[in-house]
N, C-alpha and C positions, 0 to 999 in steps of 0.2 A: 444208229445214225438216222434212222426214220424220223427219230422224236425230234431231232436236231435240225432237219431239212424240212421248210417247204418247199414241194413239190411242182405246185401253181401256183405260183408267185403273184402275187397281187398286188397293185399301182401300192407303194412307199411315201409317206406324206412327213413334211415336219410336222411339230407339235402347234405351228402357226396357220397349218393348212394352205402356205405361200410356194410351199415348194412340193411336186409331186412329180415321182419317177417311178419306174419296173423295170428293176432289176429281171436278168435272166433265173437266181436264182436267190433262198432269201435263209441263211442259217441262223439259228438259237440255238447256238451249245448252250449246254449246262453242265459242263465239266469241262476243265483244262484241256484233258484226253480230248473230247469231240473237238474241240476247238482246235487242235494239233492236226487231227484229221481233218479237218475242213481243209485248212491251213495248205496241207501238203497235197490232198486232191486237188485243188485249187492251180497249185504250182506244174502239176504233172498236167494240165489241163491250160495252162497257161493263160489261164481266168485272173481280171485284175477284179481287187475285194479293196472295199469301204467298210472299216467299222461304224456301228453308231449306237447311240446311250436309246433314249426317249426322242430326238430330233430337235430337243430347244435350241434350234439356230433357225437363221435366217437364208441362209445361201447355200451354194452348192459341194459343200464338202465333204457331204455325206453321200451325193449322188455317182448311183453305179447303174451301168448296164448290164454288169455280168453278175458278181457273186455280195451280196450283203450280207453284212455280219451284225447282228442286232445281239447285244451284250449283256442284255436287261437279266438274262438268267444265270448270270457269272455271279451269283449274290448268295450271303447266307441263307440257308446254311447248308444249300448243298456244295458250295465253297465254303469252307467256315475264313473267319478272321482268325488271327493270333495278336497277344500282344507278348511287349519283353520291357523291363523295364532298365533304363539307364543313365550312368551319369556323363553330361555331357560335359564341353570342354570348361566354360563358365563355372564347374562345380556342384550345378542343378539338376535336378533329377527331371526326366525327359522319359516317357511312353512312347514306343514303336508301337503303333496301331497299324496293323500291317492287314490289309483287306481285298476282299475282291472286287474288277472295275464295274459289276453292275450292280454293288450296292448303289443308291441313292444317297442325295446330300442331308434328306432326312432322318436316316437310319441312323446314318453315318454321324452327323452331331449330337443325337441322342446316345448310342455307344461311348464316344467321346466325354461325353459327361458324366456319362456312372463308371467314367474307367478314373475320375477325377482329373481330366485335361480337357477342358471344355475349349472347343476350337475360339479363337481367338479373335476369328473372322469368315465370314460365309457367307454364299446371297443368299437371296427371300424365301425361292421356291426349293419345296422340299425334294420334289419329285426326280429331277435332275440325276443323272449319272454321276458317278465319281470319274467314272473313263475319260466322258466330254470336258467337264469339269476342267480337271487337272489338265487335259491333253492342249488345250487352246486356249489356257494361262488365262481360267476366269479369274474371278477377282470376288472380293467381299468390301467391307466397307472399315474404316477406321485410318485415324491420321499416324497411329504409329503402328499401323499392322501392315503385315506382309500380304502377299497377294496369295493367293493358294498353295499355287507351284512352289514357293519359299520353303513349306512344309514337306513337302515330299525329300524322303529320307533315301527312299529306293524306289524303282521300279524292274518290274518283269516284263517283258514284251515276248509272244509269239510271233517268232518274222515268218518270211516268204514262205517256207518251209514246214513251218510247224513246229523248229527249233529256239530253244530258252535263251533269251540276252534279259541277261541280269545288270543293272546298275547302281553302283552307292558312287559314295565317296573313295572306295581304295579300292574297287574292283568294276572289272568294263568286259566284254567279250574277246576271247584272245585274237579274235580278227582285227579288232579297232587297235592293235595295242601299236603297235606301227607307225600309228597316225602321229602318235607325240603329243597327247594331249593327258594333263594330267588327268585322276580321277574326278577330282572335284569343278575341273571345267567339263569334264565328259558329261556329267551329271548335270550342271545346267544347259548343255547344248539340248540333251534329252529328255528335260523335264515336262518340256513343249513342244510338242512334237506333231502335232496335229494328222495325229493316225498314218502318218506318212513312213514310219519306221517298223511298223508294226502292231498288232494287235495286244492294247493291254491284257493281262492276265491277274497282275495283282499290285498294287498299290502301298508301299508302305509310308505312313507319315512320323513324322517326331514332334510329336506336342506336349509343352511343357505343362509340367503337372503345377498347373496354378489356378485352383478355384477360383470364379471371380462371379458375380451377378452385375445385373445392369436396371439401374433407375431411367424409365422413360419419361420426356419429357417431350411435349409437341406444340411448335410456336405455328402460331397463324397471324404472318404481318406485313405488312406492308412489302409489296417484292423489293422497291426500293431500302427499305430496312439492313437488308444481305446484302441484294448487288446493286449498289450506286456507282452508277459511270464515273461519280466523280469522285467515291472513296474506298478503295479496295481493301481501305485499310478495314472497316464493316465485317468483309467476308470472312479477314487473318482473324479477327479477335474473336468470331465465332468456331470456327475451325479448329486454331489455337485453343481454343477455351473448354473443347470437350471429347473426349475419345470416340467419338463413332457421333457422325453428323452425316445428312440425306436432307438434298433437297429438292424439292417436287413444286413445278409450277405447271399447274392446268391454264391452257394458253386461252386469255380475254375473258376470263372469268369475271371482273367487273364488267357491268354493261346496262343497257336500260333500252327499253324497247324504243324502234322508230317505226312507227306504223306498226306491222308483223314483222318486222327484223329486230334482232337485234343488234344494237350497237353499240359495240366495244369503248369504253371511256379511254382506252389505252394501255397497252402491258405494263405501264410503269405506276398502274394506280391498283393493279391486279395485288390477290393475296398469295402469299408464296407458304407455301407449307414445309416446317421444317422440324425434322425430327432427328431428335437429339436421345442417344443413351450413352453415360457415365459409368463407368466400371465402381463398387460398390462391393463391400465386404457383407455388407448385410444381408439378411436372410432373406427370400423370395417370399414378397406376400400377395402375389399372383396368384389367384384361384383357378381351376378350370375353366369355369365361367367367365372370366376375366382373359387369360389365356385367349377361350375361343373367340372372346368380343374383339380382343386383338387382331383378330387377321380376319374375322369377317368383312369390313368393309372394304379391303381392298377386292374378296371373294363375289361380294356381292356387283361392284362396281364389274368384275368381269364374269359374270352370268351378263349380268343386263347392257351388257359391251355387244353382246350380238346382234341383239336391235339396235343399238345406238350405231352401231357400223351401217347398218340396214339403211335406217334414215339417212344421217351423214350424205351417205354414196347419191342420196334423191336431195337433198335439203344441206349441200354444205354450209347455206349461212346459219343453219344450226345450229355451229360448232359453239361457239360463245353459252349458249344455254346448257348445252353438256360438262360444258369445262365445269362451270355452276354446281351442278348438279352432282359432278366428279368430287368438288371441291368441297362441296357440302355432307357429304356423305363421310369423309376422312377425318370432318370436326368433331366427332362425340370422340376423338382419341385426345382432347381435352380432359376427356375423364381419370386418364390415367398420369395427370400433373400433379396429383396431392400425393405424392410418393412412391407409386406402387413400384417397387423391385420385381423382375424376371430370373428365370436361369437365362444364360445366355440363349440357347438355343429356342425359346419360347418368343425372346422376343426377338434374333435377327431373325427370326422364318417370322413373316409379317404377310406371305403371300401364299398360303397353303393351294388358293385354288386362282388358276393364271390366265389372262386372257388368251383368245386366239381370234384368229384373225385379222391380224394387226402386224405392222410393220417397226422395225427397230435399230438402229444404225447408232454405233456408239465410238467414239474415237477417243484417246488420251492427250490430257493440253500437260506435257510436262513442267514442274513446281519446282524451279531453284530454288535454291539457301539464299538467294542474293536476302540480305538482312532488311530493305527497303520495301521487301513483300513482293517485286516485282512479279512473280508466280500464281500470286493472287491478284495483280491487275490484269495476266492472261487469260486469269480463267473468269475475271466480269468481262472484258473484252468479248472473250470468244462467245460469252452468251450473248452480247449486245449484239455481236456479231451476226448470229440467228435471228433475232428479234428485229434487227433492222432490215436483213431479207425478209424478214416473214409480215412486218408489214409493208413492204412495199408490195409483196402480193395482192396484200389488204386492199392497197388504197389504188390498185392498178386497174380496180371496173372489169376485171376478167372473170370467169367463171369457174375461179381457185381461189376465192380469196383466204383458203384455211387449207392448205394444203398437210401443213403440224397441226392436227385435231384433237392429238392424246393428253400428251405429256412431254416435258424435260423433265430430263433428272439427272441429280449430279452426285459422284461420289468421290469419296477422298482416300487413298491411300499412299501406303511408303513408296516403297520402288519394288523390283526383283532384277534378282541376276541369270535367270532364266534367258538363252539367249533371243528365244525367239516371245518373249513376252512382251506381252502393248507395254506394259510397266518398267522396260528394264532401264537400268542405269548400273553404272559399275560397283563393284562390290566399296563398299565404307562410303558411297555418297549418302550425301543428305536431302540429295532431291526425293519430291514425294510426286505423286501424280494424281491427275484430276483425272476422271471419267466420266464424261459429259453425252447424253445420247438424247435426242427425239423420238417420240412413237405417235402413230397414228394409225388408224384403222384400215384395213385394207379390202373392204368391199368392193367391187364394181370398179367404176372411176377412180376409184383413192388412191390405188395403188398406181394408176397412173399419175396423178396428181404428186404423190410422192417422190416420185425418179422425175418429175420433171422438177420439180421443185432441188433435188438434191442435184443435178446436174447442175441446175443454176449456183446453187450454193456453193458447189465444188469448183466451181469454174474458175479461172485463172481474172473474169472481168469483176468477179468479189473476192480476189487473193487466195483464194484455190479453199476457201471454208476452212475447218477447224487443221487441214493440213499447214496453214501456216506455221502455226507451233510446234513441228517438228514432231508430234506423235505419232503413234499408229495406230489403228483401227482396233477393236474388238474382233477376236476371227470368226468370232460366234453370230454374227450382227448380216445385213444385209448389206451389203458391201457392192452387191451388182448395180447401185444406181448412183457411186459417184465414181466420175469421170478419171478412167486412169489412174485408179486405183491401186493395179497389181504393180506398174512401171514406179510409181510414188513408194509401196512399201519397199518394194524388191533394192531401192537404193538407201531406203534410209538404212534400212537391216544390215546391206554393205557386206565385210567381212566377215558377222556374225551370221548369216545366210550362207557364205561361202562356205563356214568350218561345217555347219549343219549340212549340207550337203555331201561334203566328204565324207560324214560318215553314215549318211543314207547312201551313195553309193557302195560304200561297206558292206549295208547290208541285203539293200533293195534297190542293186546297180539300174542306175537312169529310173527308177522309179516305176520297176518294168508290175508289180505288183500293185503295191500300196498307192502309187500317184495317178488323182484322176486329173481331167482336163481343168479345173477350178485351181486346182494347190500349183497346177504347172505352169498357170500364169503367174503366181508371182515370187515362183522359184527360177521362172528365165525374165521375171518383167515384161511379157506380154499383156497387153491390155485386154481384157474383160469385155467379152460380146453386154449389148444393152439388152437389160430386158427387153422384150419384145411386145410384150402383153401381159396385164393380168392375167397371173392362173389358176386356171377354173380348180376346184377340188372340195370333196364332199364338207369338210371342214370349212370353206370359207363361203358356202352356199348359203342362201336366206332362210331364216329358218322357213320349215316347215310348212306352208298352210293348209288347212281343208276345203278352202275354196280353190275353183278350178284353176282362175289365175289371178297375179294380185290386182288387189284393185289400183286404179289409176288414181294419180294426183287430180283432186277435184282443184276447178277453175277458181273456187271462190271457196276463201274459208269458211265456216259455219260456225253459231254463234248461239247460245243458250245463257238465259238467267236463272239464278238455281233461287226462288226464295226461301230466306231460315230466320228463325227469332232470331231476334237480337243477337249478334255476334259479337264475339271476343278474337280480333284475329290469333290472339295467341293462343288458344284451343286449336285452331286449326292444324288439321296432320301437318308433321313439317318431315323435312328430309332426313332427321334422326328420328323422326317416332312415327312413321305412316300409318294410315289407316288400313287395316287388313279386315277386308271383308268379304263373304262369300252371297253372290248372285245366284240370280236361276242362271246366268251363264257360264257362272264359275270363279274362283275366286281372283280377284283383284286387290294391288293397292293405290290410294292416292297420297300424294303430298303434294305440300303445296310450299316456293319459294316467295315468302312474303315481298321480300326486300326488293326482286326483281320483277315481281308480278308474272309469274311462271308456277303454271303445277305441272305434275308428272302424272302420269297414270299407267301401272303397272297391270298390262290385260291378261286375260285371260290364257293367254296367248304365247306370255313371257315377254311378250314387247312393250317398250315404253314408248306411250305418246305423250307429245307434248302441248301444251294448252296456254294461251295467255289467261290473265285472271284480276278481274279490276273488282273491289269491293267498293261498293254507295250505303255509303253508311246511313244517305238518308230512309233509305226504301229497305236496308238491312238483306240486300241480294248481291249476290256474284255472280257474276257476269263474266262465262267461260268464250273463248276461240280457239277451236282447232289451228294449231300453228305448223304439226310435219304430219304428213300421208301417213297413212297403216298399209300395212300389208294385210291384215285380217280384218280393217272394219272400216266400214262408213265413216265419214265424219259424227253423223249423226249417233251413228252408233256406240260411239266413245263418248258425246253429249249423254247419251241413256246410262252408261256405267256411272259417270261423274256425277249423276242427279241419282242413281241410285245409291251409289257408295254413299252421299250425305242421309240418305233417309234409313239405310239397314241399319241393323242391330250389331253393336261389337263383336 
């Protein structure tokens, strides 16, 4: 039990460094056994426990006072997996890949694939739990793929006690049997469960044994291209038109300086990124090489998310040059347009390494059959919907005008019959669902900026935000800063929350174990205290400096001409090919945005600054301005790297 328990528990953070708590006590079983014992010490002691994966969420559903149960070592192989293979009722042959919950979603779709059932659909990041996963009915991407949860064949839970509840389709624990629900409703009341019924143990899924690879393809075009206000029909024939679509827009990405500001030409002139993979018999001619350039740039983009949070929280009217910069960074996945084929799992994992720091709130706009598309003029709407709060922040002279500093992103899927899933819809509909989310950084101020901005969005005076459409939230997401939130799900759930409760009463009567104060508002629809403050935690701190303290925003920008021969601006570093070079202070890169007259400069430091940059073609110099504070240097001193980086050696 020793190896299993810590002893002196230390402050518990998610993986976004948004959320930090200390627990009284903090277990990692690594066996069923410890986890049984935990379990039942726990009960004898009348301690309420929280399981949780790695913490990719945003809120409070992991957080405990008392006993935390961190799952990460429920993993091969000192659980091993099994599989079995069968045939299902369609006459196809179907794999039970039946696993333990702290495999990861990485593992786990690489096994998938050499067992020949390559999962069908999964998010970016590898890292992630199966337990969290499955347990708050995340979701993957594709318009005729099911949602996670869809797959789960069975599961095991450890309840109150330390005692086995097993679930399929023809068998339930003989306490539930009472209740009058069949098997196969049992199973989806349970498949979502959000640790409230008990602690996973093992997982099993039914993936149908059907090789498949995927051709990637990435458009860079006009945001109006996708979602025009005035043709939703745009968005049906791209969606319609290919099996797994993602769309990504960096907010005011076009723009062009006004003095030292930038100034947004408008969202609707902005470029939207969108990325398209086809299912494809063909063989994978994806190299490692190729593979790794695949999910570098989203990796790269969140290393250097630390500093950009950094600045942002000092310089919000920055935001517009990062979008840029975001946006620029994603286009050499241009390269992989002249054919190249993936295994599945190569290219849905596209985020191997993931930001922090950062806030993320994602809701579902449900996709009727109506034939007319109406489903897809909800889901341009509800983006206009944002767009139109978000500039009115813009244009309101306050001191938020970028309060969405990341990203949107939007994804498409079928439905689930999962009861408590954001996706569900009844069993043989044909509705599909949109999952639609903002993210922004959460430095300092930001995080403020963000709940105020999301309160207004949610508010009843702009039709309560993407609540209109009748979905529910992500449970994984950050959910503490719109307004009356728990009273909103708790009735749309309805009857489907009622039966869920019966049978957590079943097992884990009024929630005396497994329910912390976060899940119990919106199992009675109690409204959700407001955040109160940003919170502090070693994860969302500035990076590092070795100066005593940072240095202060200079009053006046500073301003350096770099002369060089004759220049060709398209030799210059750009944002797919930087210059990497190493100084007497260490190494640095630059690049430079021609189009917007912007370079970057990557210090020593791991911070990016940012610079204006005007070329005179008659005098054949560049002519740089510090445009955001550093945290580690001078204005000046960022002028010395930028005049060094052109004169060193490759």
């Amino acid at each position: 039990m020793s190896d299993a328990r810590d002893r002196k528990p230390s402050p518990q953070s998610n993986w976004a460094g948004t959320i930090t708590y200390t627990p009284a006590s903090v277990a990692q079983p690594a066996s069923v056994d410890e986890l049984k014992q935990i379990l039942k010490a726990a009960q004898q002691q009348g301690r309420k426990v929280r399981p949780r994966g790695t913490g990719h969420s945003w809120n409070d559903a992991i957080v405990t006072r008392e006993c935390s149960i961190n799952t990460n070592r429920l993993a091969p192989p000192k659980v091993p997996y099994t599989t079995q293979i069968i045939t299902g009722a369609d006459g196809k042959p179907y794999c039970l890949l039946s696993v333990p919950p702290g495999m990861n979603q990485g593992d786990f779709s690489l096994l998938a694939q050499q067992h020949g059932c390559p999962l069908p659909t999964q998010g970016p990041a590898p890292d992630i739990t199966l337990s969290g996963f499955t347990a708050n009915g995340c979701h993957g991407t594709g318009w005729q793929q099911p949602t996670i949860a869809e797959l789960v064949h069975a599961i095991e839970l450890q309840g109150p006690g330390g005692e086995t509840l097993h679930f399929d389709a023809t068998s339930m624990p003989e306490s539930l049997r009472s209740l009058g629900i069949s098997g196969p409703d049992m199973l989806n009341l349970v498949r979502v469960h959000l640790g409230a019924l008990g602690v996973l143990s093992r997982i099993t899924f039914k993936l149908p044994i059907q090789p498949f690879n995927l051709r990637a393809t990435n458009k860079f075009v006009r945001l109006t291209e996708v979602l025009d206000r005035n043709d939703p029909g745009k968005l049906k024939a791209l969606i319609e038109g290919h099996d797994y679509v993602e769309l990504f827009w960096f907010p005011y990405n076009n723009w062009k300086w006004k003095g030292l500001h930038a100034e947004p030409l408008g969202p609707e002139t902005d470029t939207l990124w969108v990325m398209i993979f086809d299912r494809t018999s063909d063989p994978p001619t994806a190299t490692d090489a190729l593979i790794n350039l695949w999910n570098d740039a989203m990796g790269v983009l969140a290393v250097i998310g630390e500093a950009n949070g950094w600045v942002l929280s000092r310089r919000p009217d920055a935001a517009p040059m990062y979008s840029s910069l975001a946006l620029g960074s994603m286009k050499w996945k241009n390269l992989f347009n002249d054919g190249v084929v993936f295994k599945p799992r190569d290219a849905f994992l596209y985020q191997k390494r993931y930001f922090r720091s950062f806030l993320d709130l994602e809701f579902t706009i449900p996709m009727n059959s109506d034939p007319g598309g109406q489903g897809f003029a909800d889901v341009v709407a509800g983006f206009y919907q944002l767009v139109d709060r978000m500039e009115a922040w813009r244009n309101s002279g306050g001191d938020q005008p970028y309060p969405i500093n990341l990203n949107v992103h939007a994804r498409f899927v079928k439905n689930s019959q999962a009861a408590l899933s954001p996706a569900f819809a009844p069993a043989g509909s044909s509705t599909h669902t949109c999952y639609i989310e903002y993210l922004s950084y959460s430095h300092g101020r930001l995080t403020a900026d963000y709940d105020d901005f999301s309160r207004d969005f949610y508010s009843p005076a702009h039709a309560d935000g993407w609540k209109k459409y009748g979905g529910i939230p992500n449970w994984g997401k950050d959910l503490a800063s719109v307004p009356k939130v728990a009273s909103y799900v708790h009735g749309r759930l309805g009857t489907r929350l009622q039966q869920f409760l019966q049978v957590r009463d079943r097992i884990d009567p009024g929630g005396k174990t497994f329910t912390n104060d976060y899940l119990a508002a919106f199992f009675t629809g109690t409204d959700l205290p407001a955040r109160a403050a940003p919170i502090a935690s070693p994860l969302a701190a500035p990076i590092a400096s070795p100066i005593a303290s940072p240095i202060a925003t200079p009053t006046a920008p500073s301003t350096r001409s770099v002369p060089l021969p004759p220049l060709d601006l398209q030799r210059l570093p750009n944002l797919s090919s930087p210059w990497t070079r190493t100084l007497a202070t260490g190494p640095v890169e630059l690049a430079h945005d021609v189009a917007h007259g912007v370079a970057y400069l990557l210090n020593e430091h791991g911070e990016v600054n940012v610079l204006a940059v005007q070329h005179d073609p008659a005098t054949h110099q560049l002519h740089y301005t510090t445009v955001t504070p550093s945290q580690h240097l001078l204005p000046e001193q960022i002028l010395d790297r930028v005049t060094a980086a052109h004169h060193a050696p490759p």
